[in-house]
C-alpha positions in Angstrom: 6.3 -38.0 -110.9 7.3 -36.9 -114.6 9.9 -38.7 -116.4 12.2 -35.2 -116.3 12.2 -35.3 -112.6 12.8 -39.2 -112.5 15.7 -39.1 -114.7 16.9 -36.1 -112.2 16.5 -38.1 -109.4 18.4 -41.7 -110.8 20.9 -40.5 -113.6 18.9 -42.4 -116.4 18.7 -40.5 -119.9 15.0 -39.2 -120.6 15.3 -42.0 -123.7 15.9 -44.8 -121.5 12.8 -43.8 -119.7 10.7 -43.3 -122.7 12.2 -46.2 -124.3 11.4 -48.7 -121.0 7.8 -46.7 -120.5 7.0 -47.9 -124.0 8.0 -51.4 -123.8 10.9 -51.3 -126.0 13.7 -52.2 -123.8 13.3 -54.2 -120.4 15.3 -52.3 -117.6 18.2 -54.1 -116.5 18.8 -55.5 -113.1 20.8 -52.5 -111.8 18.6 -49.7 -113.5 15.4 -52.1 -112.1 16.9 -51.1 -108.7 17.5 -47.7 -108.9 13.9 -47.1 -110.3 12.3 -49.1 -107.5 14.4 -46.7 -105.2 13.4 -44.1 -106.6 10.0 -44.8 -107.0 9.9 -45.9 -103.3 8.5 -49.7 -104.4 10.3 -52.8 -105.0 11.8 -53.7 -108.1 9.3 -57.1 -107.8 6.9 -54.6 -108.0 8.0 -52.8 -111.0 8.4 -56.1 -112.6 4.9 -57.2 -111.8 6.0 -60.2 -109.6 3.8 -58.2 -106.7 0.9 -56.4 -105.5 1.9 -52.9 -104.1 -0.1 -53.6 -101.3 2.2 -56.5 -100.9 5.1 -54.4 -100.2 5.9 -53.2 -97.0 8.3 -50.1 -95.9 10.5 -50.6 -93.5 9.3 -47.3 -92.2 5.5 -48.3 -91.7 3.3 -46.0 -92.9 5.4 -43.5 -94.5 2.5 -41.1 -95.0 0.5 -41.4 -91.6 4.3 -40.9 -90.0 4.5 -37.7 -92.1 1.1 -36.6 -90.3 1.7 -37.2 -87.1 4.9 -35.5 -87.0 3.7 -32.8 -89.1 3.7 -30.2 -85.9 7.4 -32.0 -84.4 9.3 -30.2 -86.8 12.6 -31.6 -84.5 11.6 -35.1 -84.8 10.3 -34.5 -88.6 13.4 -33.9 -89.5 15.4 -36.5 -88.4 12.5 -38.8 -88.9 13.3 -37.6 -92.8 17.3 -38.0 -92.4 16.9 -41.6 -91.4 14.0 -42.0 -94.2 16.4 -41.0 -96.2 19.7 -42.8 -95.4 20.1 -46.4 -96.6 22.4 -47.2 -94.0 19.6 -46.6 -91.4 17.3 -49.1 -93.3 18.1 -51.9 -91.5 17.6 -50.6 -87.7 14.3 -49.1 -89.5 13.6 -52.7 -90.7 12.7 -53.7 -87.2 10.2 -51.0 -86.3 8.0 -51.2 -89.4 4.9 -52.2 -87.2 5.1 -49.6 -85.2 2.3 -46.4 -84.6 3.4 -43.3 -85.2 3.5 -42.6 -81.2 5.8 -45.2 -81.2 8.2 -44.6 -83.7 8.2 -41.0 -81.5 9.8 -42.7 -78.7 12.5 -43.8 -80.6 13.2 -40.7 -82.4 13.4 -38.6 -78.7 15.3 -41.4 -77.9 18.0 -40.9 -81.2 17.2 -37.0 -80.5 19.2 -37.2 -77.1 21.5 -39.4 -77.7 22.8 -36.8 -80.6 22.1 -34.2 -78.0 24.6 -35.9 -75.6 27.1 -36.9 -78.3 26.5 -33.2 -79.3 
């Protein structure tokens, strides 16, 4: 990502960035947040206190879920809308372990609930 479309995507001035890239100013708490968010790591991770690898989504695998729904392009999107939400994090939280195939029940599962609240 290039710092024009990270400062896009969290509100921080192109000079923050530049200035925290270079090592002249340390990020603040709340700015160390917002970058991990945007980043999609933890701010422990940005701050060196852990491996990337260490980190875990609450989404498992974001990229192999991206895959497999590749050709569900009704359960890609709302797999994306709850990626997406923060609120939805924590009822995410729970499945993290889960296969692809699955995280699919669940989804046809949200799918017809909406359907029935529709």
């Amino acid at each position: 990502m290039k710092q024009v479309q990270l400062s896009a995507k969290t509100g921080l001035s192109l000079s923050l960035l530049s200035q925290y890239l270079s090592g002249k100013f340390e990020a603040k708490n709340d700015n160390t947040y917002i970058l991990a968010k945007a980043l999609n790591c933890t701010p422990e991770y940005l701050l060196g206190w852990e491996d990337k690898e260490d980190t875990v989504s609450p989404y498992g695998d974001h990229e192999a879920n991206l895959a497999y729904f590749a050709n569900k392009p009704d359960l890609l999107e709302l797999y994306m809308q709850i990626h997406q939400s923060d609120n939805l994090k924590l009822l995410f939280d729970k499945t993290r372990d889960l296969e692809p195939k699955d995280l699919e029940k669940i989804l046809n599962i949200i799918k017809a609930l909406e359907e029935n609240d529709g």
